[in-house]
N, C-alpha and C positions, 0 to 999 in steps of 0.2 A: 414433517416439516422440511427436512433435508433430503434431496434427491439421492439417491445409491451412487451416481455418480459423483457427486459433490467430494468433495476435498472435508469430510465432516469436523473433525478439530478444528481446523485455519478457519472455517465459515461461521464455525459455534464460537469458537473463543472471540471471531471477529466480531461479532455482532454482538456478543456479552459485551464488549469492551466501549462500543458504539452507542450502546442504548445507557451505559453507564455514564456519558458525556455528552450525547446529544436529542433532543427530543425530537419527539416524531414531528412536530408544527414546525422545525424548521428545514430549510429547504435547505438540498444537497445536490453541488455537482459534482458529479464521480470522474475522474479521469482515466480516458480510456471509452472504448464503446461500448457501447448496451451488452453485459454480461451476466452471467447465471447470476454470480454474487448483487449486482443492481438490481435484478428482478425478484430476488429473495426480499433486499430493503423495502421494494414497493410493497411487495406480500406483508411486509410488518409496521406496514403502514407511512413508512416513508415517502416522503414529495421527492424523487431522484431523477436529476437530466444526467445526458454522457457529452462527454466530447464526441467529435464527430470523426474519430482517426486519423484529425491532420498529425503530422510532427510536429510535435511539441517542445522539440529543439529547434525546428524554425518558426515556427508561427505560433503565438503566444497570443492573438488578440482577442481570441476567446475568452479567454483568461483574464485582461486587462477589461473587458466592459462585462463581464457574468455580475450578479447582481444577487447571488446565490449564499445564505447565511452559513454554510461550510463548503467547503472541498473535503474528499475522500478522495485519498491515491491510496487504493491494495496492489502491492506487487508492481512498480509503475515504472518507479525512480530509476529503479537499477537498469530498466531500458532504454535509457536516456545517456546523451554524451555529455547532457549537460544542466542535469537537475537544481541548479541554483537558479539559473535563467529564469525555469518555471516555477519555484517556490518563492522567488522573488515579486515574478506577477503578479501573485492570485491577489486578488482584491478584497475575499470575504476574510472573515475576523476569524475565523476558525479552521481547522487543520486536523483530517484523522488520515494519518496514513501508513502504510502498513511494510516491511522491507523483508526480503531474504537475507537471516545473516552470511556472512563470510565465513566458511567452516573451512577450518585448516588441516581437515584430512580430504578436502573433495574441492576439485577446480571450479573457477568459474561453471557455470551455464553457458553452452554452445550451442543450437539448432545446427546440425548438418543440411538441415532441407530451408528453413526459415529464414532468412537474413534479418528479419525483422525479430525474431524470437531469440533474442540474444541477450546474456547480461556484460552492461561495459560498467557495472558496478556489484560487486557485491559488499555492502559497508560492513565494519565492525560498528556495535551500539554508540560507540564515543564518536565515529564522525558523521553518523547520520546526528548523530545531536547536536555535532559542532559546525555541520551545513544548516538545518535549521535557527543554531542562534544567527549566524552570519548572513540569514537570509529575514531575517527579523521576526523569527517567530520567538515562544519560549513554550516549553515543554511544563505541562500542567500535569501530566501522566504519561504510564508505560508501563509495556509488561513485553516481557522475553517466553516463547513458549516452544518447544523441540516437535520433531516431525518424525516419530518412530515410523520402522517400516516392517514388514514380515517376514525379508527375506534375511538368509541368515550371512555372517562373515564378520570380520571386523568392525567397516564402515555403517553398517546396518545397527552393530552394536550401539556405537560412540552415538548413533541419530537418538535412539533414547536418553541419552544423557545432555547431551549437547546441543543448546536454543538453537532454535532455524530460524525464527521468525520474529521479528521487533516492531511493535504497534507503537506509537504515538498520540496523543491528542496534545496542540497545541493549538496556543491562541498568538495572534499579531502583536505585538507591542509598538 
């Protein structure tokens, strides 16, 4: 089911988390373009569109007429100078989205070559939850899950113990 290259924890736990909160019959836009993880959803029987890679810190009108019974943001937010703008948009009643924590033995994400592949967010769990209520959602679920890795040293260590990653399912109030 999952490609050798896939990201298999992040993909598994995502999509445990996904089917635990939303049904296949309703339709999803995923934000961001057409991606391994989107085409996984369609394989499991999901109705999934993408954005089309405008910036979504300037042009949000995608988002203002989608017509789509969830949004799905994996890994999205933290690319954004101004993720309230766009969690404020979305139009649909539903909300799964996924975030890299803030780990405070390792800096931000920087691209050397990508200007586009940048993070100008990495949240802790309390303010992605507290940009969510103040963007009018409410938090119905979550789950916190770590991103061990193989190689050895300190940092390597603390990744087994310490969440990476914070999912969401919320709904609009």
């Amino acid at each position: 089911m999952y490609a050798t290259h896939f990201p298999k924890k992040r993909y598994k736990n995502t999509l445990e988390f996904l089917k635990r909160h939303i049904a296949p019959s309703e339709t999803i836009l995923d934000l961001g373009v057409e991606n391994p993880f989107s085409e996984l959803l369609k394989t499991e029987g999901y109705s999934v569109s993408n954005t089309s890679g405008e910036d979504l810190d300037v042009n949000t009108s995608g988002l203002e007429t989608d017509t789509s019974d969830v949004v799905t943001a994996f890994e999205i937010f933290e690319h954004l100078l101004s993720p309230f703008t766009v969690l404020k948009n979305i139009k649909s009643k539903k909300l799964v989205a996924s975030i890299p924590l803030r780990l405070w033995f390792a800096s931000a994400y920087r691209s050397k070559t990508d200007m586009r592949d940048r993070h100008f967010h990495e949240f802790e769990s309390w303010q992605f939850d507290w940009l969510l209520e103040k963007t009018g959602w409410k938090i119905i679920a979550s789950e916190k899950w770590t991103n061990p890795t193989k190689k050895i040293g300190f940092r390597p260590l603390l990744r087994w113990f310490t969440p990476r990653y914070y999912i969401v399912y919320a709904e609009r109030i």
